[in-house]
Each structure stands twice: as C-alpha cells, then as structure tokens.
C-alpha positions as CSV (number, residue, x, y, z in Angstrom):
1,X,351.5,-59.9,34.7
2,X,352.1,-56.5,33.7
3,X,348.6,-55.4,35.2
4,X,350.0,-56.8,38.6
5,X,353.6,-55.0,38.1
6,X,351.9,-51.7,37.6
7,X,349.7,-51.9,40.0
8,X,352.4,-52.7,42.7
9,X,354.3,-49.6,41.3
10,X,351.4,-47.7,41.6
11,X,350.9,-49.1,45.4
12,X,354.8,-48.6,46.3
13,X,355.3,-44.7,44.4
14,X,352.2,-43.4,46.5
15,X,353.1,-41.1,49.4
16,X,351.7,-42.9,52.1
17,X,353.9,-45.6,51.5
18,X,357.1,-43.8,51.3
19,X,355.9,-41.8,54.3
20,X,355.0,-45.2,56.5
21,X,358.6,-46.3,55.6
22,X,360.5,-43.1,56.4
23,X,358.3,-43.1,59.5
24,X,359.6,-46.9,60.4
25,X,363.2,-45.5,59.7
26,X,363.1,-42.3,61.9
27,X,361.0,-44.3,64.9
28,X,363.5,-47.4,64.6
29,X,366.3,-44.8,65.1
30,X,364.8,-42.7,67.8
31,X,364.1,-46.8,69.6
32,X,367.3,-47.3,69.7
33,X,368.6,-43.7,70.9
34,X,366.1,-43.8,73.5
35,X,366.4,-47.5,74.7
36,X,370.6,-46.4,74.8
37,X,369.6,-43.5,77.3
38,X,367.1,-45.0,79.6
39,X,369.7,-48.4,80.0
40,X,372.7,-46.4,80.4
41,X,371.3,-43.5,82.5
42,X,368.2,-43.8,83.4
43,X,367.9,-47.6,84.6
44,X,371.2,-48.0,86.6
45,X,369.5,-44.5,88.7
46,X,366.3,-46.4,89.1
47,X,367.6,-49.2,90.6
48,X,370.2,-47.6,92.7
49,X,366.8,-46.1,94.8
50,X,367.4,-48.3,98.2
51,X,364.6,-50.2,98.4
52,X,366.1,-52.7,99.9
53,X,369.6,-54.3,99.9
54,X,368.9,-55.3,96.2
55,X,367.5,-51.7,94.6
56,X,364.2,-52.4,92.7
57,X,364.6,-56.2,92.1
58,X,362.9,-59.2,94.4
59,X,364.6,-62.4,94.2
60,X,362.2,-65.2,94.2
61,X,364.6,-68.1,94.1
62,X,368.6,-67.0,95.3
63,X,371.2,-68.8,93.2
64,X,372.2,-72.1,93.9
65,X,376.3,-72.4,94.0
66,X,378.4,-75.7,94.5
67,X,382.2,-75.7,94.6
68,X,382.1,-72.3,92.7
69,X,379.7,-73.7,90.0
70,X,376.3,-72.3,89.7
71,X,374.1,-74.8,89.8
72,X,370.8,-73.2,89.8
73,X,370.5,-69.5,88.6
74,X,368.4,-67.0,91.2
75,X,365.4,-65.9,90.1
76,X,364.8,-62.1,90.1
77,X,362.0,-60.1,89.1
78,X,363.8,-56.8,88.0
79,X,361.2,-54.4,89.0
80,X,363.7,-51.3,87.4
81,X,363.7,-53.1,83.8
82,X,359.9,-53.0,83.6
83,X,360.2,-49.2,84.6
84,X,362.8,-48.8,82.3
85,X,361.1,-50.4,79.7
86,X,357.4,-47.9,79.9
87,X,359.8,-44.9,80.0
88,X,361.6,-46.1,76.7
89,X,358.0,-46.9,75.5
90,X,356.6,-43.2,76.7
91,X,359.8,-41.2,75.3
92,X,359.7,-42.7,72.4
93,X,355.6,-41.8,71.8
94,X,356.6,-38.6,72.9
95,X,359.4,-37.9,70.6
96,X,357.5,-39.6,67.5
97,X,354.7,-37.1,68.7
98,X,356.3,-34.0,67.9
99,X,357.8,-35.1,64.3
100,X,354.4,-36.1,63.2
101,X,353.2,-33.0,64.9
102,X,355.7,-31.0,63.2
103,X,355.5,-32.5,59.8
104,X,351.5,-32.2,60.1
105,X,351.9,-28.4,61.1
106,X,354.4,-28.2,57.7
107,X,351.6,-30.2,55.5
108,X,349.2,-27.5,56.6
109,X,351.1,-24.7,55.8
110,X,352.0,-25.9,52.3
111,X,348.2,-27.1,51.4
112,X,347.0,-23.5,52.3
113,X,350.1,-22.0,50.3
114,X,348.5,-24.2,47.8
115,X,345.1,-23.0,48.4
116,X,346.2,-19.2,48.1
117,X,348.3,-19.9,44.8
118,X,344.7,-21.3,43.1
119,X,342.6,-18.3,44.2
120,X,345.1,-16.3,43.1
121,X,345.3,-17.8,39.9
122,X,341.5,-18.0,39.8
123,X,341.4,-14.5,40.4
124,X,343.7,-13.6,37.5
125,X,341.7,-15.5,35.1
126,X,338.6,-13.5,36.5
127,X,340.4,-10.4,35.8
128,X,341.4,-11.6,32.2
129,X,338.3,-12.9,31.4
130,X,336.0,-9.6,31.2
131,X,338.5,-7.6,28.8
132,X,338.3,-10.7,26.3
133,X,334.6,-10.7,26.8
134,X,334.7,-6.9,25.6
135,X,336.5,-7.0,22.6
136,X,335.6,-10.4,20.4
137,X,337.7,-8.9,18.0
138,X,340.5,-9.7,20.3
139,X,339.8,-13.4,19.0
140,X,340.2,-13.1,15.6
141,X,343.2,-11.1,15.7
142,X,346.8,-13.4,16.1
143,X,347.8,-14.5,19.4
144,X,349.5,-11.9,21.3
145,X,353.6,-12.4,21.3
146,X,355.0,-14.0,24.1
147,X,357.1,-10.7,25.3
148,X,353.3,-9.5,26.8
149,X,352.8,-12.8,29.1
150,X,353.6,-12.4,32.3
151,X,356.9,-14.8,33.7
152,X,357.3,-17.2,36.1
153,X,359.2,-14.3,38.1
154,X,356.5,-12.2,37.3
155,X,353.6,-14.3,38.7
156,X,356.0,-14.9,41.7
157,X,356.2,-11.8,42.9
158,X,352.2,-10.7,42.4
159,X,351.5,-14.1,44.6
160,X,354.2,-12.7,46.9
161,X,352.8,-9.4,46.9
162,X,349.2,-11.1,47.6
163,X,350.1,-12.9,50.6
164,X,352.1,-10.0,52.1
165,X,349.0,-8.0,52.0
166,X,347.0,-10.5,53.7
C-alpha cells in the first residue's frame, strides 16, 4: 500500500501534471470569457445580417399556438449558433496558442540560461583543475579557509559578466 501511495505522489508532484492542470484551469477560464463575448457580441451581430426576415435561422416546422398556448414548439435551425459556436472554438485555440507559445518561448530561455550556467561552471573547474595538477603539495597542505572561496554573489556576477560578453 505504501508502494501504491508513493508512487501516486510521485505521478501527481511531476510537472507535467501540475502543468496539464494549470493548463485545464487557464483554458476553462479563457472558454468561458470567450463563449461570454461571442454570445453577447458577436452572435446577436451575426444574426442580425438580413438574410431573410428571420436573420441566419430556417424554421423547419413554425410553432403551433391554440388559445395563447403553445402547443407545438417551431423548429429552427439557428444557423448563427453553429457560427458562433466555431468562432468560440477558433478564439479559444487561438488564445491557448499564444500562452503555450509564450510559456514554450520562457522554457527555452531558462533551459539555455541553464545550459550557460553549466559551461560556465565547467569552465571554472577547467581553470581550477590545472593549478591543482601543478602543485600536489597543494593536497597535503589543509584546506584552504573559506574567506578564499568565491560567493554566491561572487559567482553571480562572473556568470553575469559571461553572458554580457556573449
């Protein structure tokens, strides 16, 4: 049982699935935006285009009315919902298009920020590794204090100073 519970903690802390879930959030949210607009602006233009007396809409069947009662509702094929409905369906693939575009581009930046932080690093070592190779007394003798490592700060600025010069 444990096995199983870790495992399903392993499954729900991985990235993707936090990502697919934000990504349900924001595109259930942008839905609902969109669907608001093209209903409320967008649909009541469409259907006010004079097609005919009855905008974009053919009525297969009119209603049927008795005394004021409606006996049988008309049957209308509402030509400006389907309309409506594929430019909800295309703003919405649009908009969700340029956040995953966006966060892609972000990804991108931040893997090759990655990428130069390890050369960098790499190159450091490099550096380091020759002037140990030079003096093997340098290994006998005590560890050097911590005064002569270089800080955080320190290492900030010469990865700074790195990518300014490229």
């Amino acid at each position: 049982m444990k096995k199983i519970l870790k495992e399903f903690k392993d499954f729900i802390s991985r990235g993707n699935v936090m990502d697919l879930a934000v990504g349900m959030i924001i595109g259930a949210a942008f839905t609902s935006i969109i669907t608001a607009v093209v209903n409320g602006i967008l649909k009541p233009l469409i259907n006010w285009i004079p097609v005919s007396t009855t905008g974009l809409q053919t009525v297969l069947r009119p209603a049927v009315v008795e005394q004021g009662v409606v006996v049988t509702e008309a049957l209308i094929l509402d030509w400006g919902a389907v309309i409506s409905a594929v430019i909800t369906f295309l703003l919405t693939a649009l908009v969700l298009f340029v956040i995953v575009k966006m966060f892609n581009v972000m990804k991108k930046k931040a893997d090759e920020a990655k990428e130069r932080a390890a050369r960098f690093l790499e190159k450091k070592e490099e550096q380091a590794q020759p002037a140990e190779e030079a003096a093997p007394v340098a290994e006998a003798a005590p560890a050097e204090p911590e005064a002569a490592k270089p800080t955080v700060e320190e290492l900030l600025a010469e990865i700074r100073d790195l990518l300014k010069k490229e």
